[in-house]
N, C-alpha and C positions, 0 to 999 in steps of 0.2 A: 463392525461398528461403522455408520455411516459418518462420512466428512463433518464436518464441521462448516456452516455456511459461511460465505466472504464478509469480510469487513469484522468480524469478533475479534475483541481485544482476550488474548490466550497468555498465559502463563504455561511454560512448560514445569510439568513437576518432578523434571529427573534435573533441568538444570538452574531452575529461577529464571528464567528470561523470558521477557512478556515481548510479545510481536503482534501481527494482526494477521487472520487467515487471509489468505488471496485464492482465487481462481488457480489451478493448473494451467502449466501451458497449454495452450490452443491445439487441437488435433494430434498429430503423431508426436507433436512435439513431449506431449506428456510427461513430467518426469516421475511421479509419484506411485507407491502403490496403492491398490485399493484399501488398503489398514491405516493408509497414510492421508494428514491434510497438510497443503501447503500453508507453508507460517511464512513472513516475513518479520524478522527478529529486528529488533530495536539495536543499530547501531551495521543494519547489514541495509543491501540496495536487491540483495536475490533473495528469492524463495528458495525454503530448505522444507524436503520433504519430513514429516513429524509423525510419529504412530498416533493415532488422533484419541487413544485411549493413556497419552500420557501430559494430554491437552485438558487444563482445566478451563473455562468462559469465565470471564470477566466482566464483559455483556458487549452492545456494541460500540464498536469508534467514536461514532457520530461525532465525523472532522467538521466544523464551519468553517470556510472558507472565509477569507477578508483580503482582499483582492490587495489592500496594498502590505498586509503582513506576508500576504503570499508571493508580492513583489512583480504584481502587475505594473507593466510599465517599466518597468528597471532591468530592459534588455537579458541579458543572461542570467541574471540575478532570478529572474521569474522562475518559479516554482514548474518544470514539466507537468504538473496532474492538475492545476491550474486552470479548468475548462469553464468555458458559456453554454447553458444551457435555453431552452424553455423556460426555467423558472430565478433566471439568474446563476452565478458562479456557484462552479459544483466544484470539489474536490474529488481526484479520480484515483488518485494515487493507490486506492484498494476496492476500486470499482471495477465495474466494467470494460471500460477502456486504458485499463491498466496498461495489459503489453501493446495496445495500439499505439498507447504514445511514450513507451519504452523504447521498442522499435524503431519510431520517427524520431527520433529525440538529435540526430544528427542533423535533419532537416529544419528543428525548430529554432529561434532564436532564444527562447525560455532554453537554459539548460541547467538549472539546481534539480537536484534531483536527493534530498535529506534523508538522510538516514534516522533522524531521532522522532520518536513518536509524538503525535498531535498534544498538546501545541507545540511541545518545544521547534519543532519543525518550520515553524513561519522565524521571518524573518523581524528582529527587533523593532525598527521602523524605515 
């Protein structure tokens, strides 16, 4: 059974817990088997490898971004996945530049990094 692509909102069906698929780590760092998609579980910050045959869809994420619910501006408070793009503020947090600005995240002055799925994830006001 092939992965499950990034950014699906999943339910697991052995334990109730909805997360969202992410990327594996990058290169050797790999942690998953091939039977396996990596989940990020709603109230976790890591991927947990998942048998992807016990993964149901949900459909996809589709986080919007709003730069001051995300807490642009507000020094640490700012959301790490928080990015500018070409077409305006993206949310990365299960994109592509996931572990790039996991990684960095000691260099950035943004350091919230939420563990509750979209929306509940922005910040109030």
């Amino acid at each position: 059974m092939e992965r499950i692509q990034r950014g699906m909102v999943v339910r697991n069906t052995k334990t109730g817990k909805k997360g969202i698929t992410v990327d594996d780590f990058p290169g050797s760092m790999s942690c998953c088997l091939p039977e396996e998609t990596p989940v990020v579980y709603e109230g976790d910050t890591a991927s947990l490898g998942t048998l992807t045959k016990d993964l149901e869809v949900i459909g996809p994420e589709n986080a919007i971004p709003d730069p001051k619910k995300c807490g642009a501006g507000k020094g640490k408070q700012c959301c790490i996945f928080l990015v500018v793009g070409p077409s305006g503020f993206q949310c990365q947090r299960f994109g592509s530049d996931r572990w790039n600005l996991i990684f960095n995240k000691a260099k950035m002055t943004a350091q919230r990094e939420p563990t509750e799925l979209y929306p509940h994830c922005q910040l109030e006001n």
